[in-house]
C-alpha positions in Angstrom: 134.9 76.5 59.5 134.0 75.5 55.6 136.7 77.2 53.2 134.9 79.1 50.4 136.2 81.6 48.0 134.9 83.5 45.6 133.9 81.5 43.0 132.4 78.7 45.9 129.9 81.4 47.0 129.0 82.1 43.2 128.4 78.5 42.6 125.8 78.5 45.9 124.2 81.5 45.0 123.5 80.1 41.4 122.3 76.6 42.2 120.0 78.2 45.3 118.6 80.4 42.3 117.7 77.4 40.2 116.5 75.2 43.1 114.2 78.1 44.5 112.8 78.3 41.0 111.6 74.7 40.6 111.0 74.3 44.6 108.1 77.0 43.8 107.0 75.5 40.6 106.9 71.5 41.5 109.8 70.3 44.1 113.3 69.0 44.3 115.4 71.4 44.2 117.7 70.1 46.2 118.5 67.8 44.0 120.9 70.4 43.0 122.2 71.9 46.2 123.0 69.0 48.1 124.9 67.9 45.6 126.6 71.1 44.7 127.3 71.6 48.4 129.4 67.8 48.6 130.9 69.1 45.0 132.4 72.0 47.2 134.2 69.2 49.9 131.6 68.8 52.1 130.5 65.5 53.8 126.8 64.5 52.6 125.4 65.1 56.2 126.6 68.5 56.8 125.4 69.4 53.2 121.9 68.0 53.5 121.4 70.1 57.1 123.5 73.2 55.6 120.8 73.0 52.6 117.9 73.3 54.6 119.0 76.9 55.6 118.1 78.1 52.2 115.2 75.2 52.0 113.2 77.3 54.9 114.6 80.9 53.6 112.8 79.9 49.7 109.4 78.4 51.3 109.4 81.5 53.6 109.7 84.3 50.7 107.5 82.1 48.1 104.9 81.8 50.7 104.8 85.7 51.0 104.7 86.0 47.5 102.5 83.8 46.8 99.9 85.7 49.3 101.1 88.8 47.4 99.8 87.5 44.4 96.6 86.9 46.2 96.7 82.9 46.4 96.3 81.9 50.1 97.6 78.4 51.4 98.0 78.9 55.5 94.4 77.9 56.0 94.4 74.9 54.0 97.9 74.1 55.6 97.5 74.1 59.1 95.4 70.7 59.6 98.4 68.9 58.0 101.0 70.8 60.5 101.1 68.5 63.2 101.7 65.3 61.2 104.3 66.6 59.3 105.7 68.0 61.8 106.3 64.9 63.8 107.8 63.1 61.0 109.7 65.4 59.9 111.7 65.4 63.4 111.7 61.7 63.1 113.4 61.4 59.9 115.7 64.7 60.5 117.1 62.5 63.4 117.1 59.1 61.9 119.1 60.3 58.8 121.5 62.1 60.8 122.6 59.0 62.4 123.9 58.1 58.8 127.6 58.2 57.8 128.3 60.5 55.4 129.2 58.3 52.7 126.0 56.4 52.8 124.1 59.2 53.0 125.7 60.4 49.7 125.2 57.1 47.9 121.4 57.2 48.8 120.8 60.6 47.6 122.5 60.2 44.7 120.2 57.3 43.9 117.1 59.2 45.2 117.8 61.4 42.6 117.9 59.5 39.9 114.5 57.6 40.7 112.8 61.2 41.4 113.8 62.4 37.4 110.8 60.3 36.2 108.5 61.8 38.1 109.6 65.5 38.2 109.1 65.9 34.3 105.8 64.3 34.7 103.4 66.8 36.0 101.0 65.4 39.1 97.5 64.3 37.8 94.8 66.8 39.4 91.7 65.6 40.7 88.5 67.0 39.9 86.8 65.7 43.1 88.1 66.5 47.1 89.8 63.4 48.6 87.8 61.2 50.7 90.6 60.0 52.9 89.7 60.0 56.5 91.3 61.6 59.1 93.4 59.1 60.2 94.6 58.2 57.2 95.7 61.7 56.0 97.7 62.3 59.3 99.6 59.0 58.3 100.4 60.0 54.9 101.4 63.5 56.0 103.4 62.0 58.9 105.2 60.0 55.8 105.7 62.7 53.8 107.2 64.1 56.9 109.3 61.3 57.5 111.1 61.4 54.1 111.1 65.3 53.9 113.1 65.6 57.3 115.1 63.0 56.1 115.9 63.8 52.3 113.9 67.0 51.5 114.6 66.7 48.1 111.6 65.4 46.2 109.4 66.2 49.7 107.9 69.2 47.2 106.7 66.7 44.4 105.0 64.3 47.1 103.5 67.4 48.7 102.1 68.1 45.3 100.9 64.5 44.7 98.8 64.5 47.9 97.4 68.0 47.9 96.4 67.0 44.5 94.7 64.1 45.6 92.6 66.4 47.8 91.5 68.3 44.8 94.2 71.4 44.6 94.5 72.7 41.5 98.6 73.2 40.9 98.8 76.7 41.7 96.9 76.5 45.3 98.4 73.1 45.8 101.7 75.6 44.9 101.2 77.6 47.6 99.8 75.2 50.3 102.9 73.2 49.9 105.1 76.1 50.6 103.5 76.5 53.7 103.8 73.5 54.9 107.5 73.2 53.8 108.6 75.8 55.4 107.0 74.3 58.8 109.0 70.5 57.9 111.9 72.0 56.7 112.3 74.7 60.2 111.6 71.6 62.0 114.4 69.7 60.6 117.0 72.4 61.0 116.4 72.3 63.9 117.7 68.3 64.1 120.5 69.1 61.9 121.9 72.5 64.1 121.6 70.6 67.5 123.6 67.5 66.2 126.2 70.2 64.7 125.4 69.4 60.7 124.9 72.8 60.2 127.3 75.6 58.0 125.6 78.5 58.5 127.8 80.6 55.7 127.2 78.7 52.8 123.8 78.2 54.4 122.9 81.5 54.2 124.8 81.7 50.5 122.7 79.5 49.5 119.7 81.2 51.2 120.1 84.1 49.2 119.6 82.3 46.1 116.7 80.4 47.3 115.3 83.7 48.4 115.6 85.1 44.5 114.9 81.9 43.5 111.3 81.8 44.8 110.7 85.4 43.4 111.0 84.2 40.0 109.4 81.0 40.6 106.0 82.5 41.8 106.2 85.0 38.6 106.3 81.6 36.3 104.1 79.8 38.4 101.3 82.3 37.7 102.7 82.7 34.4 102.7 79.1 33.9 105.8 78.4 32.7 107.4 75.3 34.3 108.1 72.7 31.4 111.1 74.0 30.5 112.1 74.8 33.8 111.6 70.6 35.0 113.7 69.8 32.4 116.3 72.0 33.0 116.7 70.6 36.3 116.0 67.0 35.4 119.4 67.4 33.3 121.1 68.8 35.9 120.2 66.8 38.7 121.5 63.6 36.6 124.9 64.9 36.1 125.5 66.0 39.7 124.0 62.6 41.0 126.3 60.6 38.4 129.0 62.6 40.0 128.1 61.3 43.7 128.6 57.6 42.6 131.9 58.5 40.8 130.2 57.3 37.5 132.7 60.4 36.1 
């Protein structure tokens, strides 16, 4: 059992909130969470499979909303399933090898690099990609790979590809969530089997992600996600800085 009080669950619940917000609009929420969760005392490989417990919860409810909205992404989702499916148990497995400690470091750098590129919005393409088949299963298999491992930033390279394939950011929104959800279930299940799972501050945490993605629809249809990025971008160097005992 993981001790949490009061003011634990509080903490969760807030940072799922934030994280499910700029999960919908962009990616890397967890950029928050994970650290938040090894803030609370817990080792960096039970937090990153306890995280993905709200990960699946947020893609689940912002891909209902998003087809409440009227903005579709199953159909254009399913070819890339099987791809990221298999790396994603790859890399679910791979990293869970990892001691904790390691695992922390890494992520801590990861998040770092990835604050570049979340404040720089992804550069649409006015023409459908060209890639061949082959080639988009590899890169889907990669993104895959480094979501089942990581999962933070998995949203932004989602983005980057779907993007690629001519997406404007709103569908490429809601195709990503689709396909998130998918990676992300197939990771947890990785992380429960090899017992890196807390399901109560999981599902803490899910509950945030769940209101989260609510609001981050509304201000992806609104359009409001600068403010947001940056918000998180701050955030998400303070708690890494923390990881590497920097303060």
């Amino acid at each position: 059992m993981f001790p949490m009080n009061g003011s634990d669950a509080l903490l969760l619940l807030l940072a799922g909130m934030a994280a499910g917000v700029i999960n919908t609009l962009a990616g890397a929420g967890s950029l928050l969470t994970v650290p938040a969760l090894v803030l609370l005392g817990m080792p960096g490989t039970l937090a990153n499979g306890t995280n993905r417990v709200g990960v699946l919860v947020h893609n689940l409810v912002a891909s209902w909303r998003f087809h409440a909205e009227g903005i579709f992404g199953i159909r254009a989702a399913v070819p890339l399933l099987l791809p990221v499916t298999a790396g994603s148990l790859v890399g679910a497995y791979v990293i869970s090898l990892v001691p904790s400690r390691t695992f922390e470091q890494a992520f801590a750098v990861l998040t770092l690099a990835l604050v570049i590129p979340l404040l720089r919005p992804p550069r649409l393409h006015d023409k459908p990609s060209t890639w061949p088949s082959w080639l988009t299963a590899v890169v889907f298999f990669g993104v895959g790979l480094f979501g089942g491992a990581f999962q933070a930033g998995v949203g932004l390279l989602l983005i980057a590809a779907l993007a690629h394939a001519g997406h404007d950011l709103l569908r490429a929104n809601s195709v990503k969530v689709v396909i998130n959800a998918v990676l992300t279930g197939s990771a947890l299940v990785v992380f429960a089997l090899r017992g890196q799972v807390l399901w109560l501050p999981g599902s803490v945490l899910a509950v945030g992600y769940a209101l989260g993605a609510v609001a981050g629809v509304r201000l992806a249809v609104a359009g409001g996600e600068v403010l947001v990025r940056a918000f998180i971008a701050a955030s998400a160097v303070g708690l890494a800085t923390k990881m590497l005992g920097l303060w």
